[in-house]
C-alpha positions as CSV (number, residue, x, y, z in Angstrom):
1,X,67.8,87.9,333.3
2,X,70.4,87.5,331.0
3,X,69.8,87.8,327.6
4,X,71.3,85.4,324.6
5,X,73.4,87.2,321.6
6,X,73.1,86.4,318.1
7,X,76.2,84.9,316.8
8,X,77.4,87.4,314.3
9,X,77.9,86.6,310.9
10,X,81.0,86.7,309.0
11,X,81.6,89.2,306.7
12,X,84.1,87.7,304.8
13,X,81.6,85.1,303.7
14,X,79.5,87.8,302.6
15,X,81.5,89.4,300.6
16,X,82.8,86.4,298.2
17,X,79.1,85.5,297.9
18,X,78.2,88.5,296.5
19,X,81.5,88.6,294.5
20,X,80.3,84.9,293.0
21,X,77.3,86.2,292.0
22,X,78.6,89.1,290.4
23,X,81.1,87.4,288.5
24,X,78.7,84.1,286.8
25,X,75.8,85.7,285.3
26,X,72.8,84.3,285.4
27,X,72.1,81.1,283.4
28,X,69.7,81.4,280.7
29,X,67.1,78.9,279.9
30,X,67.7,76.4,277.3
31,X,64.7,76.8,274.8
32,X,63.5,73.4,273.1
33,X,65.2,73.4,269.1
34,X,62.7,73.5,266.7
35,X,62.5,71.4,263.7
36,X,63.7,72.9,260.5
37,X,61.1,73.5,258.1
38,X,61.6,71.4,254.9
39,X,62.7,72.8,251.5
40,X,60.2,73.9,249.5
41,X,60.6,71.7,246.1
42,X,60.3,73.4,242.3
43,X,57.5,72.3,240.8
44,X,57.6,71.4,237.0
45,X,56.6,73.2,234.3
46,X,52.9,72.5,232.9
47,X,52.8,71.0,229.8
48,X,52.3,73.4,226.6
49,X,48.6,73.7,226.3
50,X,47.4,72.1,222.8
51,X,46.8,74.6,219.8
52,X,43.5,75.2,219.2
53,X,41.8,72.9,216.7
54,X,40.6,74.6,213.8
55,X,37.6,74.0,211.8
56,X,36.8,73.0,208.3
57,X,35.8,76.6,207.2
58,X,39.3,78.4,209.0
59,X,40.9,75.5,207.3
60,X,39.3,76.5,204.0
61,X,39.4,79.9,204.2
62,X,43.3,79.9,205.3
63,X,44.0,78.1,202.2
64,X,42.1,80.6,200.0
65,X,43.8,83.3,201.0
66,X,47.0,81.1,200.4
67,X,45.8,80.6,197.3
68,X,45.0,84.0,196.7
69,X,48.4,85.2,197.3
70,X,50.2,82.8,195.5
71,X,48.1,83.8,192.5
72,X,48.8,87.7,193.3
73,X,52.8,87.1,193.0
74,X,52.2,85.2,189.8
75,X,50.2,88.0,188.3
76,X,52.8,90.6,189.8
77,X,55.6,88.2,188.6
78,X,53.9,88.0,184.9
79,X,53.3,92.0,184.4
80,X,57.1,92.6,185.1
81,X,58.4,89.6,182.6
82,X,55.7,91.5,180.0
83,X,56.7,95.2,180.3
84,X,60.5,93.8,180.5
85,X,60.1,91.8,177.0
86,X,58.3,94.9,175.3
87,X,61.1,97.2,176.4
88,X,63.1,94.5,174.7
89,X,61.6,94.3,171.8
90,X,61.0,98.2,171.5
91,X,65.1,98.3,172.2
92,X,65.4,95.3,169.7
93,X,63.2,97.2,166.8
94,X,65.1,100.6,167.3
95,X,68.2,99.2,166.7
96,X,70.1,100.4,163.4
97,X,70.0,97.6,160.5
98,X,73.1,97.6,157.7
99,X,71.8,97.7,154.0
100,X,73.9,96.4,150.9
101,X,74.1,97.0,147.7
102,X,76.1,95.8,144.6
103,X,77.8,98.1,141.7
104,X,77.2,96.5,138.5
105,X,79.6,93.4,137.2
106,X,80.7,95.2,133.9
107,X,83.7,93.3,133.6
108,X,86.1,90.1,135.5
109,X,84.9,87.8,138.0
110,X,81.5,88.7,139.7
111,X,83.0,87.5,143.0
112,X,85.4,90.8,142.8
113,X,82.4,93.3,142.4
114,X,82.6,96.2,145.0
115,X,79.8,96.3,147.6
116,X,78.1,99.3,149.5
117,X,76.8,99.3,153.1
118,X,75.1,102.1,154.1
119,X,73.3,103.1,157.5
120,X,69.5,104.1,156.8
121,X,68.8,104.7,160.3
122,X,67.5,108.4,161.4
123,X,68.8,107.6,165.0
124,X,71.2,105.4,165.8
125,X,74.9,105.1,164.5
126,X,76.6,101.4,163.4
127,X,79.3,102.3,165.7
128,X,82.9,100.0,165.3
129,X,81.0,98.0,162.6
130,X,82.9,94.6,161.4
131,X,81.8,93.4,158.0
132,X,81.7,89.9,156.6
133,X,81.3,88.0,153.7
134,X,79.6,84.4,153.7
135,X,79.9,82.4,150.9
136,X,76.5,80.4,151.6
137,X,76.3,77.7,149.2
138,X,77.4,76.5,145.6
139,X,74.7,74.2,143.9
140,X,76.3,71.2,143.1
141,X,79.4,71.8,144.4
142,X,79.8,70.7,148.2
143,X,81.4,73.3,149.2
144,X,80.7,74.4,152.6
145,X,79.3,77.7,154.3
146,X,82.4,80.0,154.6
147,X,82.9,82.9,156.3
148,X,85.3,85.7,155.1
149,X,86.3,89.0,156.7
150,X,85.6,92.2,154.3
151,X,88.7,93.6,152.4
152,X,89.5,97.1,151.1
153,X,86.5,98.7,153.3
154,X,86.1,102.0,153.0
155,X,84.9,104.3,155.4
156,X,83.7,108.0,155.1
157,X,86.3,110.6,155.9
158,X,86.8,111.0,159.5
159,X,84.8,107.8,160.7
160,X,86.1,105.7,162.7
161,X,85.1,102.4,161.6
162,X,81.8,103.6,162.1
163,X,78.6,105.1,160.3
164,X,76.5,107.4,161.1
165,X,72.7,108.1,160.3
166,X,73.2,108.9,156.2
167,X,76.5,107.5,155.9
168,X,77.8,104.5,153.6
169,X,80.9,102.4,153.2
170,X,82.5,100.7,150.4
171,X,84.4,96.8,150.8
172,X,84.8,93.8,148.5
173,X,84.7,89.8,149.4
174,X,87.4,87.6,149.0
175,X,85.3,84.8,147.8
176,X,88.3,84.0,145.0
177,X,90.9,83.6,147.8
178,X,89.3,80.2,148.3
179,X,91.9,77.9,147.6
180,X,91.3,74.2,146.7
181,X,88.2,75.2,144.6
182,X,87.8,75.6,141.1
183,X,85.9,78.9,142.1
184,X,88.6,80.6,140.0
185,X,88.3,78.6,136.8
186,X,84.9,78.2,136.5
187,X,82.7,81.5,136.1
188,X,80.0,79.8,136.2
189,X,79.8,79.2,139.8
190,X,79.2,82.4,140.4
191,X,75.4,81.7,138.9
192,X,75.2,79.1,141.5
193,X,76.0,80.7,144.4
194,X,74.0,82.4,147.6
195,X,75.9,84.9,149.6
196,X,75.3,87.0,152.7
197,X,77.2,89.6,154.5
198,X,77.5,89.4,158.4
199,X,77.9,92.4,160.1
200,X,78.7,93.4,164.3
201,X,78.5,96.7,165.8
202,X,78.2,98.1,169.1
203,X,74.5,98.2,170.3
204,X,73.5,101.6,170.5
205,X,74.0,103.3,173.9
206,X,75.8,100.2,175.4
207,X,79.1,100.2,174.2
208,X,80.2,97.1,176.0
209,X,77.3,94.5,173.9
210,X,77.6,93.6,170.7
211,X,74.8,93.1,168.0
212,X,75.3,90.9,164.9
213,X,73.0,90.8,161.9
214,X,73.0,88.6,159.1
215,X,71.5,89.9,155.9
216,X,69.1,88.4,153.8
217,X,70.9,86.1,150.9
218,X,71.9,87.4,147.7
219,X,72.2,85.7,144.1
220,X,73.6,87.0,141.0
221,X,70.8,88.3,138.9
222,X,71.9,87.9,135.2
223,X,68.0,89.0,134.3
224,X,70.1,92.8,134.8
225,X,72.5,94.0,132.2
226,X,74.6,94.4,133.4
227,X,74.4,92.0,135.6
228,X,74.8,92.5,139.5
229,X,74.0,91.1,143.0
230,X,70.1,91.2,144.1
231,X,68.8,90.2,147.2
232,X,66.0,87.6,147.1
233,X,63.7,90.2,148.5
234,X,64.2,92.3,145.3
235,X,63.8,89.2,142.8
């Protein structure tokens, strides 16, 4: 019996299969998209919780203690102001004090009599001391307080315009330089006249203030023989 070949297969056809599939890769599946999740949103702020409500006795006490203060700075406030006005006044009571003095009025005008100031003080010195005369008043007469800077003053040897503890000074007033007063023709005026002497100085220690005292007024005392200048203190 004869016997039927297979009809042989091309190789060509073959090879470009397998070329083709070597060359396109396999196709992947296509995988369903999936939604995008949604944005998560900020959330606002919570509101700022209340303060706590106090009571009637917080409230109370709170202002006590308020109260308590306040008075504390007060008390603080009034012990300072008191130990600063007695250092003040201590300062005010040490500080030196000019006296005067009047020679006697033997003869002339009483109004050219010599004066005397002198520093009594144990402590302190009247340091660049300025001396002048007031003419306070003339009974009767009108005439105006009038101030008058201290002529022929006369310092100790070697002060300078100063006194020390101990030390006096000599000046005169110029009350007769008054001009467009009878104080020169009329001696009598004299017996109706006040005077004072004004004096500044450097307060002790502190170079840079300045102190001025007025002294007490003086009249002249024609009781004395002769007669002379007395302050009212010594009437």
């Amino acid at each position: 019996m004869a016997t039927k070949q297979k009809p042989k297969k091309k190789a060509g056809s073959k090879k470009s299969a397998s070329a083709s599939s070597k060359a396109a890769p396999p196709k992947q599946p296509q995988l369903p998209l999936q939604p995008r999740a949604p944005r998560a949103r900020a959330r606002p702020a919570p509101p700022p919780m209340p303060p706590p409500k106090t009571t009637l006795k917080q409230e109370l006490m709170m202002m006590a203690r308020d109260g308590a203060q306040s008075l504390e700075r007060l008390f603080m406030t009034l012990i300072v102001l008191m130990v600063a006005g007695a250092l003040g006044f201590a300062v005010w009571s040490l500080r030196p004090v000019p006296s005067y003095v009047s020679e006697e009025v033997k003869e002339g005008s009483p109004f050219d009599v010599t004066f005397k100031v002198e520093n009594k003080d144990a402590w302190f010195a009247l340091a660049n001391l300025k001396i002048g005369c007031v003419l306070d008043h003339v009974r009767a007469s009108g005439l105006p307080p009038t101030l008058l800077e201290a002529t022929d003053v006369k310092f100790p040897q070697g002060a300078a315009r100063g006194l020390e503890p101990g030390q006096s000074a000599t000046f005169t007033c110029p009350f007769r330089s008054l001009i467009g007063h009878p104080i020169n023709e009329d001696p009598g005026i004299a017996q109706r006249s006040e005077i004072y002497f004004q004096a500044k100085y450097d307060v002790p220690l502190i170079d840079f203030l300045r102190l001025t005292d007025n002294s007490v007024r003086f009249f002249l005392n024609t009781h004395l023989l002769p007669p002379r200048w007395t302050s009212r203190s010594q009437k």
